[in-house]
DONU-797846 format. One line per field, with one value per atom (N, C-alpha, C): residue number from 1; residue in three letters; atom name; x, y, z. Coordinates in pm, 1 decimal, decimal comma. Layout:
k: [NUM ...]
r: [Ala ...]
a: [CA ...]
xx: [X ...]
yy: [Y ...]
zz: [Z ...]
//
This chain:
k: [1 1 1 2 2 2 3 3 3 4 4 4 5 5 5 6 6 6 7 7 7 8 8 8 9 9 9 10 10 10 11 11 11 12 12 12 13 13 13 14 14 14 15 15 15 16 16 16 17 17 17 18 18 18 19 19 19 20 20 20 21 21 21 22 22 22 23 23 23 24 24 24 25 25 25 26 26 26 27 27 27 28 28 28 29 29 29 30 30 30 31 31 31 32 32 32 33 33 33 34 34 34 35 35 35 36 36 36 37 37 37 38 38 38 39 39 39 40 40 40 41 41 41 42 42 42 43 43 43 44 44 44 45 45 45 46 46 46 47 47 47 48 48 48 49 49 49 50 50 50 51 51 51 52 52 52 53 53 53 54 54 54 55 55 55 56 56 56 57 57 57 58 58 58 59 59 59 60 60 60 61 61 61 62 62 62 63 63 63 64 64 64 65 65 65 66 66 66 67 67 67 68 68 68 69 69 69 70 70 70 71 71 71 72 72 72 73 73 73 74 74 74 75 75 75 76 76 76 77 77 77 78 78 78 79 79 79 80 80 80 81 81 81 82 82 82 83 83 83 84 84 84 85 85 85 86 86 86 87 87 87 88 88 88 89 89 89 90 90 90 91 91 91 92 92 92 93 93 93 94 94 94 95 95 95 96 96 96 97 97 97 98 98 98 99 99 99 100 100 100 101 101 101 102 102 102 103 103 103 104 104 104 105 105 105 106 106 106 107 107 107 108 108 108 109 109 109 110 110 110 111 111 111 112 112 112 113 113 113 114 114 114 115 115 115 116 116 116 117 117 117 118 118 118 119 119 119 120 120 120 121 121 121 122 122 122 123 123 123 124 124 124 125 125 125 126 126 126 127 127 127 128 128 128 129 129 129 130 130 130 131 131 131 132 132 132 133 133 133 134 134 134 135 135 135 136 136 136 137 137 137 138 138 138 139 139 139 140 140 140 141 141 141 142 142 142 143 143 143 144 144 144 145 145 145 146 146 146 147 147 147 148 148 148 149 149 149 150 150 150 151 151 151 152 152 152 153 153 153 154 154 154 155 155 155 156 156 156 157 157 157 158 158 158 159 159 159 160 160 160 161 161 161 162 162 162 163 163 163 164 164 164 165 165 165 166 166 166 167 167 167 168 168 168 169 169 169 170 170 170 171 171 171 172 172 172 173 173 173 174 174 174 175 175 175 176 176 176 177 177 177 178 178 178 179 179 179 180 180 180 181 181 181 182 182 182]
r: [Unk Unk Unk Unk Unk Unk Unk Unk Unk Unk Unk Unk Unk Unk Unk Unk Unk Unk Unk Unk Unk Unk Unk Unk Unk Unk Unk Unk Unk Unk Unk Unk Unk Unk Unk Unk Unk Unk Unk Unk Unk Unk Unk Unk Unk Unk Unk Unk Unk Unk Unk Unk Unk Unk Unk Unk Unk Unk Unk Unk Unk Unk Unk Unk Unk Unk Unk Unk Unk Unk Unk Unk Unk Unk Unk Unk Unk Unk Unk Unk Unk Unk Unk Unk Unk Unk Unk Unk Unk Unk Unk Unk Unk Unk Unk Unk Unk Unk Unk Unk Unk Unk Unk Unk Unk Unk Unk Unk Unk Unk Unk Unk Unk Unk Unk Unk Unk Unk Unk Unk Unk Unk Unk Unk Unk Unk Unk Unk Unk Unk Unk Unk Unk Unk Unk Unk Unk Unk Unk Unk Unk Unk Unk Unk Unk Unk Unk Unk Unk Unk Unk Unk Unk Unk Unk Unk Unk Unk Unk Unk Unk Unk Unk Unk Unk Unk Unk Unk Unk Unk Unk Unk Unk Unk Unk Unk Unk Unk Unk Unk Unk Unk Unk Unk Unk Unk Unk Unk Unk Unk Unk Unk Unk Unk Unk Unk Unk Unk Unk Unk Unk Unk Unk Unk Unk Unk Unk Unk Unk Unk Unk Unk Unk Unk Unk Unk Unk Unk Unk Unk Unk Unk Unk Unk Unk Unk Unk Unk Unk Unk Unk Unk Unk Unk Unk Unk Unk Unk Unk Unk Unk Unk Unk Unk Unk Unk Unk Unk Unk Unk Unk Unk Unk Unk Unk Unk Unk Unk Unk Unk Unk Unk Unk Unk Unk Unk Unk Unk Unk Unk Unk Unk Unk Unk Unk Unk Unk Unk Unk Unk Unk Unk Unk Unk Unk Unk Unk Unk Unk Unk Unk Unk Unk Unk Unk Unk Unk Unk Unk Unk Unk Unk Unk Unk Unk Unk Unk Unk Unk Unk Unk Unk Unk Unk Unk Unk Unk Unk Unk Unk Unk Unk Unk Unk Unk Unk Unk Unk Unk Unk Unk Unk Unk Unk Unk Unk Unk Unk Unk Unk Unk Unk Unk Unk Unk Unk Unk Unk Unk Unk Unk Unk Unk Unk Unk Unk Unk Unk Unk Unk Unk Unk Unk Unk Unk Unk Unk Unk Unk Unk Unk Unk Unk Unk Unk Unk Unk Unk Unk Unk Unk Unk Unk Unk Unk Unk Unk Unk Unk Unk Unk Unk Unk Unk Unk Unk Unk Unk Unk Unk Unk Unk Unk Unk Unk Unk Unk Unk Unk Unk Unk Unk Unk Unk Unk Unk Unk Unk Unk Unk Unk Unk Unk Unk Unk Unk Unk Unk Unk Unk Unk Unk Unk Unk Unk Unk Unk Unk Unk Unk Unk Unk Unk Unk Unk Unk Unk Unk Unk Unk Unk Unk Unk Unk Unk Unk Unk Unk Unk Unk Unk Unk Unk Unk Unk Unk Unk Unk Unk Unk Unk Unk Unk Unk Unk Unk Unk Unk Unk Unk Unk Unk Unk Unk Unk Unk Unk Unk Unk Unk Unk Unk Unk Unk Unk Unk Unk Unk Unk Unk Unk Unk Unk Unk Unk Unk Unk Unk Unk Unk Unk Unk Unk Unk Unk Unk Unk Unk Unk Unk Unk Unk Unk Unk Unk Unk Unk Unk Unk Unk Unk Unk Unk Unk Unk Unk Unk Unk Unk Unk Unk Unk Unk Unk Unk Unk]
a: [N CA C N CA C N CA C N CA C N CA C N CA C N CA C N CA C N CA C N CA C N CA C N CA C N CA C N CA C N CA C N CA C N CA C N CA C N CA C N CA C N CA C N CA C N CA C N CA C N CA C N CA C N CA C N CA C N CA C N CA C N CA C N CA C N CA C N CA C N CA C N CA C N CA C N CA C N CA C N CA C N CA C N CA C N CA C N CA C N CA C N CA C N CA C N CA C N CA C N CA C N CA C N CA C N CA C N CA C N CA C N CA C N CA C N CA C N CA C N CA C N CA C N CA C N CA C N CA C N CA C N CA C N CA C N CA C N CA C N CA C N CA C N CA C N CA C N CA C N CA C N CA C N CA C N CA C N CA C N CA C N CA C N CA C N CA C N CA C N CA C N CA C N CA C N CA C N CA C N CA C N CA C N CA C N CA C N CA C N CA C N CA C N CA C N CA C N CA C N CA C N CA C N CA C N CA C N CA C N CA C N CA C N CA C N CA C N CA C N CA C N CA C N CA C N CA C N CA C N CA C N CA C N CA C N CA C N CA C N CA C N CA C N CA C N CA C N CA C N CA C N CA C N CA C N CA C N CA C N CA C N CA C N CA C N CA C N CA C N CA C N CA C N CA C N CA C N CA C N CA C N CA C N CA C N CA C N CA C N CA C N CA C N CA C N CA C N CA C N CA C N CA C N CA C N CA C N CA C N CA C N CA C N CA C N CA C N CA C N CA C N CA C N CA C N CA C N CA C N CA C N CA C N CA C N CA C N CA C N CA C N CA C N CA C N CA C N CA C N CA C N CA C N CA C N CA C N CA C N CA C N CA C N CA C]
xx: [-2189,1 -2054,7 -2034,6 -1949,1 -1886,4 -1792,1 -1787,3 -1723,9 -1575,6 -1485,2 -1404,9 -1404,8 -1376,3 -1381,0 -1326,5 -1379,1 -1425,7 -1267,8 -1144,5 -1059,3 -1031,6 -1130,8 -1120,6 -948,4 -980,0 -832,6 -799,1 -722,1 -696,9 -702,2 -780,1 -768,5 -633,6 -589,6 -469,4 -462,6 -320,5 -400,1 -294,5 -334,4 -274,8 -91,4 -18,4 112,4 128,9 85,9 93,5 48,8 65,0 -22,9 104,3 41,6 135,8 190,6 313,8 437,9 451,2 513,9 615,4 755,7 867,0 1005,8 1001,9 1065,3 1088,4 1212,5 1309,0 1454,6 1398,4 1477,0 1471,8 1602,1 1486,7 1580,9 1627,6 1720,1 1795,5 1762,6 1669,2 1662,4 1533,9 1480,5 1389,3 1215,9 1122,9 991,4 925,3 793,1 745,4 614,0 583,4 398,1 356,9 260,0 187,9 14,9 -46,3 -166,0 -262,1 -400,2 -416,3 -579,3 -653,0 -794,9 -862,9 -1031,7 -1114,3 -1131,4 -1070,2 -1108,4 -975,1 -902,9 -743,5 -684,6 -712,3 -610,3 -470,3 -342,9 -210,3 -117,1 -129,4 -46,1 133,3 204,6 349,0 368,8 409,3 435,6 597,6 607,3 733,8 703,4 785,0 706,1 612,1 649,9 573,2 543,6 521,5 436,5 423,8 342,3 303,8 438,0 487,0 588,8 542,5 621,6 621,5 719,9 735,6 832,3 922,7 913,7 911,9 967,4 940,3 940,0 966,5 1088,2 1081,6 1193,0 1164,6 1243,2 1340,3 1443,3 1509,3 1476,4 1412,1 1309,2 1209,7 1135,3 1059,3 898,3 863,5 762,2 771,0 872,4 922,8 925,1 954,1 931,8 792,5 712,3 543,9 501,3 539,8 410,3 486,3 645,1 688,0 601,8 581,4 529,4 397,6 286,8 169,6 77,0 105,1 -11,4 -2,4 116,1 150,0 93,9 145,6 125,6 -76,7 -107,6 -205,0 -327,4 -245,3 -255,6 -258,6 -214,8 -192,1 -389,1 -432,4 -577,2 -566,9 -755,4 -725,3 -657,5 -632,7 -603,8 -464,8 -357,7 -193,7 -132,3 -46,1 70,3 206,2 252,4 340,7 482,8 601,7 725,7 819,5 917,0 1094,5 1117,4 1147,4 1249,2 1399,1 1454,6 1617,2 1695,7 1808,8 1895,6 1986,7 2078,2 2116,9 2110,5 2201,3 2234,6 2176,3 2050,5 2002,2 2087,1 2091,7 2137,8 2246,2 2220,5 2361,3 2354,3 2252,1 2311,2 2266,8 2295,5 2317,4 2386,5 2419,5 2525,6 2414,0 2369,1 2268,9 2288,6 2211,9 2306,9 2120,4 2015,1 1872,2 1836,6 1681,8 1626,5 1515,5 1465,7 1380,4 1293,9 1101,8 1004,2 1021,3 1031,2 957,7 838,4 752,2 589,9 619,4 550,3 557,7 465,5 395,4 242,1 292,1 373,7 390,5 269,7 209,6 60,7 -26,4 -56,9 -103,7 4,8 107,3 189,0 313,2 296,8 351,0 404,2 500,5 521,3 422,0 367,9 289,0 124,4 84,9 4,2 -41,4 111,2 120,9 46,7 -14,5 -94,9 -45,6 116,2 142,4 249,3 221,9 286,9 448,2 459,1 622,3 692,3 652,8 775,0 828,7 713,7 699,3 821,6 850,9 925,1 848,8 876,6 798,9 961,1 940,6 1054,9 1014,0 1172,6 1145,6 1153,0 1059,8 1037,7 1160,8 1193,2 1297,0 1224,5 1121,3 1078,1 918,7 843,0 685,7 632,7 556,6 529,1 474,1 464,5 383,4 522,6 447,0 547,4 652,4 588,0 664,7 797,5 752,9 864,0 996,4 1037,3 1073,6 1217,3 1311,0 1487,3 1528,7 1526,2 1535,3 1741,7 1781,2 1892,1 1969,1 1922,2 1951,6 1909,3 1808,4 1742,8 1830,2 1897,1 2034,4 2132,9 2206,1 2292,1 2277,6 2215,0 2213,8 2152,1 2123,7 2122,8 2260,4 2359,4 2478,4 2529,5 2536,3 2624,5 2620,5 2490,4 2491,3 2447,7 2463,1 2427,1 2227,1 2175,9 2051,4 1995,9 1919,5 1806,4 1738,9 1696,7 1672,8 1747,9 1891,3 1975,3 2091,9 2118,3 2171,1 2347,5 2453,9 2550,0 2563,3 2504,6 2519,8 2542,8 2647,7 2730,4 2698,7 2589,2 2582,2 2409,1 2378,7 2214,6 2165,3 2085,9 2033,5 1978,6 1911,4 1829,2 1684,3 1573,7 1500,2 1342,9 1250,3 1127,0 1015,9 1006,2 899,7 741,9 647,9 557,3 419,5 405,1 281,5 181,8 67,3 -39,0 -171,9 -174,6 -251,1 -256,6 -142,8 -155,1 -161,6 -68,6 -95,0 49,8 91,1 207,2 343,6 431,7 531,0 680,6 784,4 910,3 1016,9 1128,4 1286,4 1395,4 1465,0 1610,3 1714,6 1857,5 1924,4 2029,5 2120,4 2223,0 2364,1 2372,5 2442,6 2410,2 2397,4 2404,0 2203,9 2206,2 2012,9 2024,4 2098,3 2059,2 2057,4 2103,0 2167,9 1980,0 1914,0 1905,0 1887,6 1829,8 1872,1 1950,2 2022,6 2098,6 2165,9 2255,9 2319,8 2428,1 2465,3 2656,6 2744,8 2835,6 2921,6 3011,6]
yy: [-1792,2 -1736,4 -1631,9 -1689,7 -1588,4 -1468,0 -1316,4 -1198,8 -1179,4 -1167,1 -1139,2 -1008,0 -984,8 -865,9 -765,0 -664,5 -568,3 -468,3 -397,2 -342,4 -231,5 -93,5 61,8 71,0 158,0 225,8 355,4 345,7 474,0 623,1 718,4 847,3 888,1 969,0 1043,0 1173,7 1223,3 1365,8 1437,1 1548,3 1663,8 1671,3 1682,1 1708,7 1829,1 1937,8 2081,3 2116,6 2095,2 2133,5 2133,7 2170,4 2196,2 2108,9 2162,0 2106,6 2138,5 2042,7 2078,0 2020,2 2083,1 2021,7 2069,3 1911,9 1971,9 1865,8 1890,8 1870,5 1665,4 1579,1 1421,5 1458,6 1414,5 1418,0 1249,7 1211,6 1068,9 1056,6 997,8 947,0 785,2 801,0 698,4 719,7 661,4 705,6 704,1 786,8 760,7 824,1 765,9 856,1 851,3 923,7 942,0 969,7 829,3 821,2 855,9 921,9 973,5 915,3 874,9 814,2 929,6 925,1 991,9 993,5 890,2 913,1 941,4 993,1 1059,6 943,8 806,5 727,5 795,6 790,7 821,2 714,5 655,7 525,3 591,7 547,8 555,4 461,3 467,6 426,6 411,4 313,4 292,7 277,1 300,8 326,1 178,1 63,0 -68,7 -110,5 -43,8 -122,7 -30,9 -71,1 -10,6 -40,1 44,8 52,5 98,2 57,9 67,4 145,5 196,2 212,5 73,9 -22,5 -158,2 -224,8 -211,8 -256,9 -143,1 -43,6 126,1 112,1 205,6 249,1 385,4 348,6 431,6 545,9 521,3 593,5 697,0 645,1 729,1 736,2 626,4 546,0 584,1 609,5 655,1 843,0 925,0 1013,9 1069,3 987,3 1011,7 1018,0 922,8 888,8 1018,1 1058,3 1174,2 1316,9 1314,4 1451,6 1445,9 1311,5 1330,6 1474,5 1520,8 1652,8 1700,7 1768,4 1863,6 1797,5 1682,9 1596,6 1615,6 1589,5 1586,0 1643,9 1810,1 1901,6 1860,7 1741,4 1721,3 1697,7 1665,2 1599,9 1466,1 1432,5 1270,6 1272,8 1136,2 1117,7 1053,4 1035,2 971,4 1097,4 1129,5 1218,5 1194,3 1212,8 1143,0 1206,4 1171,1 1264,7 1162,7 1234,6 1211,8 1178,8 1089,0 1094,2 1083,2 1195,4 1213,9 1293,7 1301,9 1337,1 1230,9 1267,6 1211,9 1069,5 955,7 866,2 760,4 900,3 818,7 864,3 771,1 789,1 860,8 978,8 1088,9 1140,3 1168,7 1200,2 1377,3 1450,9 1605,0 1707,5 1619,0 1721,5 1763,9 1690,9 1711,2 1643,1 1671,4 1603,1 1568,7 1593,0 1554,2 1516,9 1450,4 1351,4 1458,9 1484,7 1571,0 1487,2 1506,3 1480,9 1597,1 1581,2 1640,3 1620,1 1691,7 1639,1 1644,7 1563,9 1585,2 1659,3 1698,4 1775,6 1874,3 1932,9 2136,5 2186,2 2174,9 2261,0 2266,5 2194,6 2182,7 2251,6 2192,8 2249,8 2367,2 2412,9 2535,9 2602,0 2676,9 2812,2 2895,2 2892,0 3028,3 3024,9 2943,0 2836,3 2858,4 2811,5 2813,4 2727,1 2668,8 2529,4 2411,0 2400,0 2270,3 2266,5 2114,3 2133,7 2161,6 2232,1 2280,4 2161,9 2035,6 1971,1 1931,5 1944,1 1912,2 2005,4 1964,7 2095,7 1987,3 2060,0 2049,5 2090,9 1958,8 1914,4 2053,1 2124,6 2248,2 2235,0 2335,7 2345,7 2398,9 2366,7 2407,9 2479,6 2456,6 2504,3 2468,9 2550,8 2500,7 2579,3 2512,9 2634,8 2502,6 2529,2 2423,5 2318,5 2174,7 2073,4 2085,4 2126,8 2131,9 2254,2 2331,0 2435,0 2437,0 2312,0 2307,0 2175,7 2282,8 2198,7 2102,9 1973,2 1870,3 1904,9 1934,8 1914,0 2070,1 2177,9 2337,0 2321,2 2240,2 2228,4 2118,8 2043,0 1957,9 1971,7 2054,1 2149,5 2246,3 2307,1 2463,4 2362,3 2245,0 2212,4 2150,7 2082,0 1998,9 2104,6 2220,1 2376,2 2394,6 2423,1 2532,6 2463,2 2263,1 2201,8 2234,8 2173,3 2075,3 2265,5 2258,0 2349,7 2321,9 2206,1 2147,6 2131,8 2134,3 2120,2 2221,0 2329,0 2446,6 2408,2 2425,8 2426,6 2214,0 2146,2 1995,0 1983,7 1946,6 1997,2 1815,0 1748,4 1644,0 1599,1 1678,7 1655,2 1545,2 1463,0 1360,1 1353,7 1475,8 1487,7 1588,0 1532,3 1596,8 1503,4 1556,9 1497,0 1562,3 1502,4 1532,1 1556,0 1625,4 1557,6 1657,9 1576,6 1625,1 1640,3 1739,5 1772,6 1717,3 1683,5 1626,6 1512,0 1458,0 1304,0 1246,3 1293,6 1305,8 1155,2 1176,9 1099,0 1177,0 1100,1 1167,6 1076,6 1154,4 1085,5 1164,0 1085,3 1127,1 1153,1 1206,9 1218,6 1258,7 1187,5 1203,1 1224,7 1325,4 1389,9 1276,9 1189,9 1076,5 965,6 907,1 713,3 713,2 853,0 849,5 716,9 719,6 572,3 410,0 423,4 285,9 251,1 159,3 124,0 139,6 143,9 173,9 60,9 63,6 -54,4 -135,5 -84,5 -176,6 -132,2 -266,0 -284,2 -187,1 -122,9 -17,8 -145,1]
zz: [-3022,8 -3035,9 -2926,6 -2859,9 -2727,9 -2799,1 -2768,3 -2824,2 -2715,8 -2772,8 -2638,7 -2594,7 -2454,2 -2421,4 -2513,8 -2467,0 -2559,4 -2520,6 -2581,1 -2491,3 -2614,4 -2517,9 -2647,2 -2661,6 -2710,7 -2767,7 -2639,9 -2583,4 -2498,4 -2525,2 -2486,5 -2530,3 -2500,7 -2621,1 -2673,1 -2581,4 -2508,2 -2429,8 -2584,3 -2559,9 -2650,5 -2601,6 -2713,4 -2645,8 -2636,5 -2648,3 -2659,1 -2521,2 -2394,5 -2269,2 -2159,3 -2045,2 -1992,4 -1901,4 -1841,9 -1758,8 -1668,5 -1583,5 -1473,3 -1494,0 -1429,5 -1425,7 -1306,9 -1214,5 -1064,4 -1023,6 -930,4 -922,8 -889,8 -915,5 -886,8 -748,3 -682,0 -496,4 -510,5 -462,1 -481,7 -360,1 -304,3 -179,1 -161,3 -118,5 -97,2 -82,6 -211,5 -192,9 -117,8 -80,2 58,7 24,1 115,2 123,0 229,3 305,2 415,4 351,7 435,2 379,4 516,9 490,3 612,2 537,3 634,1 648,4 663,7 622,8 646,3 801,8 861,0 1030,0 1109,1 1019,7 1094,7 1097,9 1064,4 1086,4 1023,1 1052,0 967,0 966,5 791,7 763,9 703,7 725,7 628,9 563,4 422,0 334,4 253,8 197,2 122,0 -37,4 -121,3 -258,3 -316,9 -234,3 -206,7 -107,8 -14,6 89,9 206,0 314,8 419,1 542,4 620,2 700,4 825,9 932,1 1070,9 1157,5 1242,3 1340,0 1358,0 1365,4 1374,4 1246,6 1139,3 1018,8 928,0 939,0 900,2 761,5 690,0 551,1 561,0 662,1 672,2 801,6 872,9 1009,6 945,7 861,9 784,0 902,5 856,2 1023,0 1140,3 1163,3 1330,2 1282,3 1185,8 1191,3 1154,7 1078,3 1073,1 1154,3 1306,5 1440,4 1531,7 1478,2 1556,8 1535,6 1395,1 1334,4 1274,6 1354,3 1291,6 1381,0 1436,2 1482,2 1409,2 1312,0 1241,2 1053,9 1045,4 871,2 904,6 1019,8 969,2 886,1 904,1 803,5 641,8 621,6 467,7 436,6 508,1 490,9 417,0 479,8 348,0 270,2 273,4 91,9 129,5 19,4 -23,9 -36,3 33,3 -48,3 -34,6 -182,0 -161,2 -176,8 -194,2 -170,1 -168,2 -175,9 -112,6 11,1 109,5 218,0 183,2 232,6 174,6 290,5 274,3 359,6 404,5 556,0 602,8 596,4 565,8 601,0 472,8 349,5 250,1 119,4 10,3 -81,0 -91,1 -194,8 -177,5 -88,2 -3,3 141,9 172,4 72,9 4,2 107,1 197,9 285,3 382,1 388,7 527,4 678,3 785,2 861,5 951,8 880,8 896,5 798,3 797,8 700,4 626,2 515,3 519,4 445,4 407,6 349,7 274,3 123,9 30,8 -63,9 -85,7 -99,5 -255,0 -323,5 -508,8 -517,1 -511,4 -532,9 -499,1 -617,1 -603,3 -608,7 -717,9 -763,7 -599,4 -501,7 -402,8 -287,9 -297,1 -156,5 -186,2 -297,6 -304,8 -182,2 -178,9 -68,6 -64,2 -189,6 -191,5 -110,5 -58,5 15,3 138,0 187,5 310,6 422,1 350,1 401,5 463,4 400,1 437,0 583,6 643,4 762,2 777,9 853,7 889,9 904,7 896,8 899,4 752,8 653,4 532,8 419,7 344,4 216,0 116,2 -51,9 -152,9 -230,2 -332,1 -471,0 -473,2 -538,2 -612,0 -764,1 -801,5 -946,8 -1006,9 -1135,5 -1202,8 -1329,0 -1343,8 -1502,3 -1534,6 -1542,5 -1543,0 -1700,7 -1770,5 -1949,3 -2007,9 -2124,5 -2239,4 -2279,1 -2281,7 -2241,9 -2426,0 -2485,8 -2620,8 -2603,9 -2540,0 -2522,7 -2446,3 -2373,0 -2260,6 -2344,4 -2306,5 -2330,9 -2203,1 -2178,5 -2097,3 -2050,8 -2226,8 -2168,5 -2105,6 -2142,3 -2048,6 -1960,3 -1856,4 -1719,6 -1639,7 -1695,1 -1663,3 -1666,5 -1763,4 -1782,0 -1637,1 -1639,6 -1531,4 -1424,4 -1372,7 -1240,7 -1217,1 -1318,3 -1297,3 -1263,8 -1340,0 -1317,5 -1192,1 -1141,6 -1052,2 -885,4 -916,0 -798,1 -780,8 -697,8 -625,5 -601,9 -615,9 -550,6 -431,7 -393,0 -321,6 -158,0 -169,9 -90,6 -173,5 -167,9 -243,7 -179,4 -286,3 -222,4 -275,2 -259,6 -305,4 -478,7 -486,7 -668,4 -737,1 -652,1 -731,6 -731,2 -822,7 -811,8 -922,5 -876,1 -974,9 -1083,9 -1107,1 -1249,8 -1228,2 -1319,6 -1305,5 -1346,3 -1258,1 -1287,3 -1397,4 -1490,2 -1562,4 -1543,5 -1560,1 -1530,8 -1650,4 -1702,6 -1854,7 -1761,0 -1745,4 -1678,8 -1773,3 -1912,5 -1968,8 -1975,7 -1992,9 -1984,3 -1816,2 -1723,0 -1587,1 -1607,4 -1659,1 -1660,3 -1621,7 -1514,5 -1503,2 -1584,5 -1612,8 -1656,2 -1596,4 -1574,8 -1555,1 -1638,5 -1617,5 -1687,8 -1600,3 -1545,7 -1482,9 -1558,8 -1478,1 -1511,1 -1567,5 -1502,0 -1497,9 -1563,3 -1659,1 -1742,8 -1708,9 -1757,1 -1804,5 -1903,7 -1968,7 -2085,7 -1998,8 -1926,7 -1820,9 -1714,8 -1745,5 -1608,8 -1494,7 -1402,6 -1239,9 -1188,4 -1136,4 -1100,2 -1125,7 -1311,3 -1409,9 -1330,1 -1325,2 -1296,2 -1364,3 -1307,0 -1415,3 -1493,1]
//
């Protein structure tokens, strides 16, 4: 008698732990992956991209600004490409990289490369304590942190530090879909 694979039960993280809330930039995913031997790849939230084969000149601005990214060190990091000519646009008239990894690229740091910015935080504390809809409220109010002065900001990113899971909620048809027909 053959046993079938064997498949545990997943460990539970605690819901009582902590959070981040950091602004959802409407633009297009991206990552910059950098090799243990300095290779520097660009990324699209599915696939590898080119100068040649580019997601908006994301590719063409990595091979522009790798002396400086290469500061990110090994590893994936990943972010926002937004601005100009993407999505809402935010009244910009340049493209910017924002890194998801606050806890790492903080201001307070100072580590990361000058061409780089970092999603701003809206709200960081124990994930039970934390009102989804006053952090949507006071960003619809008061416009994007991110791009200050832009009165149409997308929402906000979740992200549980115990479970290491992140979630969304947008200001606009959060119940809808991405991409349902109005």
């Amino acid at each position: 008698m053959s046993l079938p694979e064997f498949v545990p039960f997943p460990k539970i993280s605690r819901f009582s732990r902590g959070a981040v809330v950091t602004e959802k930039i409407d633009g297009t995913n991206a990552q910059v992956h950098i090799g243990e031997d300095g290779v520097i790849t660009a990324g699209s939230r599915t696939r590898w991209i080119t100068p040649e084969d580019d997601n908006f000149g994301f590719a063409a601005w990595v091979r522009d600004n790798a002396s400086e990214l290469i500061k990110l060190g090994p590893g994936a990091h990943f972010g926002e490409w937004w601005g100009a000519g993407i999505q809402r646009r935010y009244g910009l008239n340049e493209k910017r990289f924002s890194l998801f990894n606050t806890a790492r690229w903080s201001d307070e740091r100072g580590e990361r490369p000058k061409c780089c910015h970092v999603v701003p935080v809206l709200w960081a504390g124990q994930f039970d304590d934390f009102d989804s809809r006053k952090i949507l409220a006071d960003l619809a109010a008061g416009g994007s942190v991110a791009a200050p002065g832009f009165m149409d900001p997308e929402g906000i990113v979740i992200y549980h530090v115990a479970a290491g899971k992140l979630f969304k909620k947008t200001i606009k048809k959060d119940d809808e879909p991405k991409g349902k027909a109005a």
